[in-house]
Residue, then its C-alpha position, 0 to 999 in steps of 0.5 A: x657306414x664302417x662304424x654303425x656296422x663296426x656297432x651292429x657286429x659288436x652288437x650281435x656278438x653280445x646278444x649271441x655271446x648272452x646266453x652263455x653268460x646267463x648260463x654260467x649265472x644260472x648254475x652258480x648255485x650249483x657249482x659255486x666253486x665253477x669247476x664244470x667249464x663250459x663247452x666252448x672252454x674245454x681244452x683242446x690240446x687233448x691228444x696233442x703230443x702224437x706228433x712229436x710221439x710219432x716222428x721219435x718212433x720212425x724206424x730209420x730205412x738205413x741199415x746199421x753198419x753199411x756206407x749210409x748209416x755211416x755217412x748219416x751218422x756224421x752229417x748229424x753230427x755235424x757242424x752244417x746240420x747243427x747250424x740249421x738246428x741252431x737257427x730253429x731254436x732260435x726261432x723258438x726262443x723267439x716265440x717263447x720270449x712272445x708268450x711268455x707262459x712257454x717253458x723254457x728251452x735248452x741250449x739243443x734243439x732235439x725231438x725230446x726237448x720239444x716233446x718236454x716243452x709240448x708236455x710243459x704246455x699241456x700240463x698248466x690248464x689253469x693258465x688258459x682260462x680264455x678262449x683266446x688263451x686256450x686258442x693261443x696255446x694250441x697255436x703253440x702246440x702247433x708251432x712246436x709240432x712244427x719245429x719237430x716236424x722241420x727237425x724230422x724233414x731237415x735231417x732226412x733232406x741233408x742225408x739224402x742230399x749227402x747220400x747222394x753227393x756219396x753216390x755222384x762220387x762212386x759213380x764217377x769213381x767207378x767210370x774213370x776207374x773204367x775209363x784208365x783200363x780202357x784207355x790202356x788197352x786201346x792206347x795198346x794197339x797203336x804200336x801193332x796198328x801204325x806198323x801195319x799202317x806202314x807195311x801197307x797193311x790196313x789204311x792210314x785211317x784206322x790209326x787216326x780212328x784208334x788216336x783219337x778214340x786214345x784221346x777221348x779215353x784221355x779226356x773223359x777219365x780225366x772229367x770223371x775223376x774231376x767229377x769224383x773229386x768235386x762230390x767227394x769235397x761236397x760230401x766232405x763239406x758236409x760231414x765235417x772231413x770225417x767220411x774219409x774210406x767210406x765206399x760202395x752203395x750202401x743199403x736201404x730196406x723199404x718201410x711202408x708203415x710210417x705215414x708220410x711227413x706230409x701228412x703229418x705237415x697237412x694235419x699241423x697246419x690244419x691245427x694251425x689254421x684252426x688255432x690262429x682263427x680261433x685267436x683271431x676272433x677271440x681277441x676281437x671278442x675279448x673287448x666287447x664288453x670292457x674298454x681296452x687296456x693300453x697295452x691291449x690296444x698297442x698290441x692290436x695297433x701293432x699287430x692288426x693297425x687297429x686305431x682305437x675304440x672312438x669314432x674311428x673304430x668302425x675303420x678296423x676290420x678284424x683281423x685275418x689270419x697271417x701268412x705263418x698259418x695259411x692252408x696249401x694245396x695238398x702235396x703229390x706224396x703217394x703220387x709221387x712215391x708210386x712213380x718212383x717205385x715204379x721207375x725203381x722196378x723198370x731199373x731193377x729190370x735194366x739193371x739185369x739185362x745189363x749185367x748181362x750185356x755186360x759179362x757177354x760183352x766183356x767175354x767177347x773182349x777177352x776171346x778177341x784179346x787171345x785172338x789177336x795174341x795167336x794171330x787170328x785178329x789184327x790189332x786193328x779188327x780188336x779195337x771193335x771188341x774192346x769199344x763194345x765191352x765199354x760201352x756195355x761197362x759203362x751202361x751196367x755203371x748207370x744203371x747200378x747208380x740210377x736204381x740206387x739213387x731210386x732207392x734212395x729218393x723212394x725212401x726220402x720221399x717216405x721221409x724214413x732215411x733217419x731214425x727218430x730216436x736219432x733225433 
């Protein structure tokens, strides 16, 4: 039953594939030397190119000169992202050894090298005189603007991850900074504390409460610098050790205008979907009307499992398109964007008012501390003022870091951390 509808197929593919052949008989009088191709055999790469163009004119969101540009520069440059590149290229050569009418590659990957390969493809029509070539070709395309695009997107995810190791630094950086003057200041007042504690003057208890409030200070300035030290290894290890004295938040402007990395994936991988089922059904359709040549069916066999073309032919089904080329669900993008910017506005507003909080609070300590100087506040009523300044600090410390990593997700998100022309 498989073979005769195996038949019946090949059957109806030839009486649909008919007309068309009379047709190019027919206008042979016409145009003997067949320069008009058909319809079903123009080139279908016009305009292909755009996706490479696109990702090489991205401005980059990181302002030149600042802490990022700086951290962005050295991740690009090194061994880490270099690695990665590499094993792409690799991948390339791969396909490029498969095909063998691709051009070849140099020894770096980068947007120009595959903007040239791209060109080099588009530029020889006369190598694609079969629909399965031509779906072939623009399998390739798809495959290149691929590789650019995980050029594009690799780049930008290694300097949002380094910027953001940066950032963990500073942040515990500026805590335990923070955390040593406090834990001066209240380690301070146990003298003046414990010789009121023995004049009878307060209870014992506000001693033990201020020693073990020292001793918290203690322990979380040392996790802090722990922590500092941790991400600074991080971002080292990524920068190849070239990020010593780089310091402070860098700054980041908000570009709106480039389209987003995963449209362009979705556009790709539509190519792709497209081009695989076009080759898919043409290398079905190649052998309607001649017998397979050996090397044909040992690519089919190997490729499809297809088992020859006697009586057990009606047994191959053609072949579907593989999991390289599969369509996916579509991504969060402006969802997700819209949500970040939203968050970054409600920390631009918590930002401020902690600011605030934090310069009345630290004023409050500074009046206490002159108080207690002049006598008109014990040492132990002080240790309120001081625990309240901290706390102010340390709110304004995650606030300034959380907006920053904000702004630094929103524009990963855009995918516009790095410039193209950087690539």
């Amino acid at each position: 039953m498989r073979a005769s509808s195996f038949r019946l197929g090949c059957g109806i593919a030839l009486v649909a594939l008919l007309p068309g052949c009379m047709q190019v008989y027919t206008n042979a009088g016409s145009d003997p030397v067949g320069t008009t191709a058909p319809q079903a055999m123009r080139l279908r790469a016009d305009g292909r190119g755009k996706v490479i163009g696109t990702l090489a004119q991205r401005p980059g969101a990181i302002l030149p000169g600042t802490p990022y540009a700086a951290i962005a520069r050295a991740v690009l440059e090194g061994g880490g992202f270099r690695s990665v590149s590499e094993l792409r290229l690799a991948w390339l050569r791969g396909k490029a050894d498969e095909l063998d009418w691709l051009p070849d590659l140099g020894p770096h990957l980068s947007l120009a090298v595959l903007a040239h390969m791209s060109q080099s493809v588009q530029s020889r029509p006369e190598r694609f005189d079969t629909p399965r070539k031509q779906a072939e070709r623009d399998l390739a395309l798809a495959e290149i603007d691929q590789a650019a695009l995980t050029l594009v997107d690799g780049a930008n995810g290694q300097v949002f991850e380094a910027i953001g190791h940066h950032l963990d630094a500073e942040e515990a950086h500026a805590r335990a900074d923070l955390l040593e003057a406090a834990y001066r200041d209240v380690a301070s007042l146990d003298w003046p504390i414990a010789r009121a504690v023995a004049a009878g003057l307060v209870p014992a208890q506000r001693l033990q409460e201020l020693r073990a409030r020292v001793a918290w200070l203690r322990a979380e300035r040392v996790d802090a610098g722990a922590e500092a030290q941790r991400a600074r290894s991080e971002l080292a290890a990524m920068g190849d050790s070239r990020l010593g004295g780089v310091a402070g938040i860098g700054a980041i402007r908000e570009l709106v205008s480039p389209p987003l990395l995963s449209e362009l994936q979705a556009g790709i991988l539509r190519a792709g979907v497209e081009a695989q089922e076009r080759r898919t059904l043409n290398m079905l359709f190649d052998g309607l009307d001649a017998r397979r040549s050996p090397e044909e069916l040992a690519a089919l066999e190997e490729a499809f499992g297809y088992d020859g073309e006697g009586s057990e032919a009606g047994d191959w089904a053609p072949p579907t398109a593989g999991p390289r080329w599969s369509p996916v669900e579509s991504t969060p993008g402006d969802f997700e964007i819209a949500a970040v910017a939203r968050e970054r506005e409600a920390l631009r507003i918590g930002l401020g008012e902690a600011e605030k909080m934090r310069a009345s609070a630290v004023a409050e300590a500074v009046r206490a501390r002159q108080m207690e100087r002049t006598g008109q506040m014990t040492a132990a009523e002080l240790l309120g003022p001081l625990s309240s300044a901290l706390r102010a600090q340390e709110e304004e410390i995650t606030q300034r870091y959380a907006l920053a990593r904000a702004v630094l997700r929103l524009a990963y998100l855009r995918g516009t951390l790095v410039d193209g022309s950087t690539l």
